[in-house]
N, C-alpha and C positions, 0 to 999 in steps of 0.2 A: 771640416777635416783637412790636416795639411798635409802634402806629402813630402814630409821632413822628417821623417825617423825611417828607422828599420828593424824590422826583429830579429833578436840573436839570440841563442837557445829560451825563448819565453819572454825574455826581458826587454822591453823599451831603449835605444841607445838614441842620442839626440847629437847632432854634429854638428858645432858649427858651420865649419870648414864648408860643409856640404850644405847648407843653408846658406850662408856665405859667399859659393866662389865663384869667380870671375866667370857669365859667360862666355863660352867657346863657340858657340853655335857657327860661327861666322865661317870658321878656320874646317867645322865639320862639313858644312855645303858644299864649300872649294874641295877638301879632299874627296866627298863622293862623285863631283864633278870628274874629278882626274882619276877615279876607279876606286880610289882607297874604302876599304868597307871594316872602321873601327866597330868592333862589339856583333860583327856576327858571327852566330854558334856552329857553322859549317864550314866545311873548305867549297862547296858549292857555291860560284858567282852568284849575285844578289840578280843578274840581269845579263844579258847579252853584251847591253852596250851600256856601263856606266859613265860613259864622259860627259858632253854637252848635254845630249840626248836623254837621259837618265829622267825616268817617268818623277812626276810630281807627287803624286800617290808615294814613291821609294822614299826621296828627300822627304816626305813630313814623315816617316816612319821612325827613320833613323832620327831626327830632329829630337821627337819625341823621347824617343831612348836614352838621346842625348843629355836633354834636360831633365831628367829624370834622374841622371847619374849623376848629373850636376848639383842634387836636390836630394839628397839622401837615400839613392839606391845604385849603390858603384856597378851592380852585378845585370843592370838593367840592357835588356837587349830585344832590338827586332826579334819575332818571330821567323820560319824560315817560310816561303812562298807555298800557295797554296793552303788546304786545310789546318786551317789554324788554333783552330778547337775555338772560335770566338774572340783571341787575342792577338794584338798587332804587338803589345809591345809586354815582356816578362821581367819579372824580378823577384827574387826572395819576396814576398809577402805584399807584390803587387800583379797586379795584372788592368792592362788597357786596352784599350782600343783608337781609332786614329782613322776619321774618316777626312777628306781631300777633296771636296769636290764643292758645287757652285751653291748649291740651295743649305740649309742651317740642317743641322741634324734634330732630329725628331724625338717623343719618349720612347716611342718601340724599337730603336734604335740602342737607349741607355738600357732598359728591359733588358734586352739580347745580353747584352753586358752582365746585368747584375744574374739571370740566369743560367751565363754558363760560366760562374763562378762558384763552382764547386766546393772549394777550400776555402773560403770564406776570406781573401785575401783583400787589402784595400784596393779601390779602385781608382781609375783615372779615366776621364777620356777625351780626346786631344779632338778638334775640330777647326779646320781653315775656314767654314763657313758660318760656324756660330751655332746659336740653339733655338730653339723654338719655347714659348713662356714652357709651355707643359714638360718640355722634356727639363728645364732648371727646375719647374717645381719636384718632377719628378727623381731628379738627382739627390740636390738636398733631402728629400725625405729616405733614400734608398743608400745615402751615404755614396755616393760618388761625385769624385772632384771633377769639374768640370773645365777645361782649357780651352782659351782660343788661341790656334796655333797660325802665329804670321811666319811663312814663309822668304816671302820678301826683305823681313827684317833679322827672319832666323831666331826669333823670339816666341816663349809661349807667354798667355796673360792668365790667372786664375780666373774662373767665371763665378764659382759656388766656393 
């Protein structure tokens, strides 16, 4: 599954442009660095203190959203904090998730995912640590794409 289209009243639309363009990623780390918070749905700060300091958990969040927008979903955007019904990151006819931390992420993990996807939306979900065999087997068969998201280089890679 790619996540390179989008749906627009039922219909399939396929973009180059947006398959195509230039990663930004780089220019989006620097701007949440200096507070700037492109693509989110509140006037509510993302954080107290988005400068230097700005949690790592936030940066892959927005990352993800990023590239995502980058990749044929212009409308893609973080979540707001807190209860998030299951999703880090939304879009017209997607929905993700976006874990940040040291150890690979798990199947019961992608599960949570495909469970509380309700509307039957494609899936993504972004990971700075990687996967575990079970949780890629268990993507490919439930239909979720799976990313490894380097933040260091501001780059996601497809896994599945």
């Amino acid at each position: 599954m790619a996540i390179a289209s989008v749906q627009s009243d039922g219909e399939e639309e396929h973009s180059a442009q947006a398959l195509y363009a230039a990663s930004n990623l780089d220019s989006l780390v620097a701007e949440h660095r200096s507070g700037f918070t492109p693509g989110y749905p509140t006037d509510e700060p993302l954080s107290e203190d988005l400068g230097a300091n700005a949690p790592a958990w936030l940066i892959a969040e927005e990352l993800a959203a990023a590239w995502l927008r980058e990749h044929g979903f212009p409308d893609a955007v973080r979540t707001p904090p807190g209860v998030d019904g299951g999703f880090d990151v939304e879009a017209r006819g997607l929905v993700g998730q976006v874990k940040h931390r040291a150890k690979p992420s798990g199947r019961e993990e992608i599960q949570r995912l495909v469970g509380a996807n309700l509307h039957g939306a494609s899936m993504a979900f972004f990971s700075t640590a990687g996967y575990t065999t079970q949780a890629i087997q268990y993507a490919k068969a439930a239909g979720v794409t799976l990313y490894l998201l380097d933040l260091s280089n501001a780059h996601a890679s497809p896994v599945t």
